[in-house]
C-alpha positions in Angstrom: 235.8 -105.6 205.5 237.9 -108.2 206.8 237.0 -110.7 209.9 239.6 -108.9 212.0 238.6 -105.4 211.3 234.9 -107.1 212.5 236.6 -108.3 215.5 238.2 -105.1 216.5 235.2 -103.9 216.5 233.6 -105.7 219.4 233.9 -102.5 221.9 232.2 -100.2 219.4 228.6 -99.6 220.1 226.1 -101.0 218.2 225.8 -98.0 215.9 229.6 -97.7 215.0 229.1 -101.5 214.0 226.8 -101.0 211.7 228.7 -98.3 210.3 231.4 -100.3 209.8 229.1 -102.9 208.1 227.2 -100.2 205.8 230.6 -99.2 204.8 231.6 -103.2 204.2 228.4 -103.6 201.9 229.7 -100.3 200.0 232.8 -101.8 199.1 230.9 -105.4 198.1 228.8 -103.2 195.3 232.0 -101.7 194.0 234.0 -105.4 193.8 230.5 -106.7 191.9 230.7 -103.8 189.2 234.2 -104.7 188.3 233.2 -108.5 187.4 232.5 -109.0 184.1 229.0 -111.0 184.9 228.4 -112.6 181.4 232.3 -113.7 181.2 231.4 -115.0 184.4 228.5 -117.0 183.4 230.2 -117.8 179.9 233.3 -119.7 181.8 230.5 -121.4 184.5 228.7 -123.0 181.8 232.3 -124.2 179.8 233.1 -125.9 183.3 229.8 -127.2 183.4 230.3 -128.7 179.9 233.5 -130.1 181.0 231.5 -132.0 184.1 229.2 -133.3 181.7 231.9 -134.8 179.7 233.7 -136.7 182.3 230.4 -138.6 182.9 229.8 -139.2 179.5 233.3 -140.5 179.2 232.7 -143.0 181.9 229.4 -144.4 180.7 230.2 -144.6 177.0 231.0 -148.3 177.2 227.6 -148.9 179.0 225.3 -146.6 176.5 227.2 -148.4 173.5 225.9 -152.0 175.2 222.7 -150.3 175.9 222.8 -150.8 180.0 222.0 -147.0 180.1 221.5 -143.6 178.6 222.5 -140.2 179.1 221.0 -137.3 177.9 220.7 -133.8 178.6 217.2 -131.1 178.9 217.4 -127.5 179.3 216.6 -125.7 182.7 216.0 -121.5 183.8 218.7 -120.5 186.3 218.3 -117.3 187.7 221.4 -115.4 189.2 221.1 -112.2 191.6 224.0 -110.1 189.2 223.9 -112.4 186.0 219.2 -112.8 185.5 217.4 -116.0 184.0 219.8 -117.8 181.5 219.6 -121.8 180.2 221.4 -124.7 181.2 221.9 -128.2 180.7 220.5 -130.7 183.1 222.1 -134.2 182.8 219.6 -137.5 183.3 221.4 -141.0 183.6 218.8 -143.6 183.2 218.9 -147.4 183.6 216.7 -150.2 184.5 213.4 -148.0 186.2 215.5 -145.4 187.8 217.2 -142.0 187.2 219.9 -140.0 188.0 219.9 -136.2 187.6 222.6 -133.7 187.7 221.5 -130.4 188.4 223.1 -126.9 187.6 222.6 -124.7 190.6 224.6 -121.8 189.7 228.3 -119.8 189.8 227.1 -117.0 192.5 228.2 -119.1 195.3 230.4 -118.5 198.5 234.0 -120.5 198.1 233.0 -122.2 194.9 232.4 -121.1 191.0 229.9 -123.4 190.8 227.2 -126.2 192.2 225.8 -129.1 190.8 223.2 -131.4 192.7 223.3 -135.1 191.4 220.2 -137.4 192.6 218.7 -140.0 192.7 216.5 -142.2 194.9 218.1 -142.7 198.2 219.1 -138.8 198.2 221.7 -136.4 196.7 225.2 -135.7 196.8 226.5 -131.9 195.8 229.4 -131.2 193.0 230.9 -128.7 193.9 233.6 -126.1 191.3 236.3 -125.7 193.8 239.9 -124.5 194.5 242.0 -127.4 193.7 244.0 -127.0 196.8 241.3 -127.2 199.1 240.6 -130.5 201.0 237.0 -130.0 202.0 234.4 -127.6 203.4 236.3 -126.5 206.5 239.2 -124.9 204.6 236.9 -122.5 202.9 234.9 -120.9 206.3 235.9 -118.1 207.8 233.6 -117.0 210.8 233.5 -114.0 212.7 231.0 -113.1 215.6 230.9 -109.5 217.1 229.0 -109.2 220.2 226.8 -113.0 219.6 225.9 -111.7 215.6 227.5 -113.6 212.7 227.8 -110.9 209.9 228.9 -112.0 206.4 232.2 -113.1 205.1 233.8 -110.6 202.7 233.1 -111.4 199.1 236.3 -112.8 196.8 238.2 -110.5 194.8 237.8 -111.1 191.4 241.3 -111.2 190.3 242.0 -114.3 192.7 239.7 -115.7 191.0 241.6 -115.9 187.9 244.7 -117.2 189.1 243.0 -120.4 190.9 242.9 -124.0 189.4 238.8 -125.0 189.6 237.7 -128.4 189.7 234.9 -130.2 190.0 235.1 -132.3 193.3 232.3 -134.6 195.3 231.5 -133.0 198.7 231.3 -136.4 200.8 228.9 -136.6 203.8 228.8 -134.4 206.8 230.5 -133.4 209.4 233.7 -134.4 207.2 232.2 -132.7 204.0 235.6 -133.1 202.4 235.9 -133.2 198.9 236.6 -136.3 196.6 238.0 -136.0 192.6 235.0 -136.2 190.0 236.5 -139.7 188.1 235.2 -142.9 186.9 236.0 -144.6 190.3 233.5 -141.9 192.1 231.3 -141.5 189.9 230.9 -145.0 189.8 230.3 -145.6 193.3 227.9 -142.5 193.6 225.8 -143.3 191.2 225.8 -147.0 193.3 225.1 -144.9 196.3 222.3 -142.9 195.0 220.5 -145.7 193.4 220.5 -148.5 196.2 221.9 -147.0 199.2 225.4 -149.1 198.4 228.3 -146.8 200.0 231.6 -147.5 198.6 234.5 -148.1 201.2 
């Protein structure tokens, strides 16, 4: 059900609405059994992987002089249409502190996947994005019938396969706009995260 066929619904009674919105929810189960749920996961985790690598990349010259270490755990995800499965967690630790990455999960609205990094002054979200999208605001898509927010209609499946995902900081709000994962970044998040220094 698309936003407008919500909006031209606004002088329906409150029954025909939810018609309309049963019959929305229909079409949602229908999309879901078409996805292929553990190909799903399957490419989640490679991307995951691939996140995991371009922080490794970046810290190899500091774990070779021994300034820090990286290593990874395993952690329980459990997904609404995919169950419980394993994932890596990263830690980055130097000096007394740590740094963790960790793997929320691909079931998400406008992303294929989350990734909250932390350390002691707070977190910052990764986010598995559309590479042509600048931040937050180009992904949401409200629409309000009669004061109620209902739910944006789930992605088609087959879009998904023809966009370019990559993993991208999601900077502070309001902006929220997203920032390329690369050593520059990660850098100055980990900076961030550690002793509240904020790059410029």
């Amino acid at each position: 059900m698309k936003s407008a066929d919500y909006a031209s619904s606004q002088y329906m009674t409150k029954k025909e609405s939810f018609s309309l919105f049963l019959s929305a929810k229909e079409k949602d189960i229908k999309v879901d059994a078409k996805i292929d749920w553990e190909a799903r996961k399957k490419a989640w985790l490679e991307y995951l992987n691939a996140l995991y690598d371009l922080f490794s990349g970046c810290l190899m010259d500091f774990q070779h002089k021994g300034k820090l270490k990286v290593s990874k755990d395993s952690i329980e995800i459990i997904e609404g249409n995919i169950g419980p499965y394993q994932a890596d967690r990263m830690i980055i630790e130097f000096a007394d502190e740590k740094i963790i990455l960790k793997p929320i999960g691909t079931i998400l609205i406008g992303a294929m996947g989350r990734v909250d990094m932390s350390g002691k002054y707070g977190s910052v979200k990764i986010v598995l994005v559309d590479s042509r999208m600048k931040g937050i605001r180009d992904q949401i898509r409200i629409s309000v019938v009669e004061g109620d927010s209902l739910p944006p209609k789930k992605p088609d499946s087959n879009i998904e396969k023809a966009v370019n995902w990559e993993w991208r900081f999601v900077s502070a709000p309001p902006a929220s706009l997203y920032q390329p994962v690369n050593d520059e970044t990660i850098y100055s998040v980990i900076m961030e995260l550690s002793n509240g220094y904020k790059h410029a």
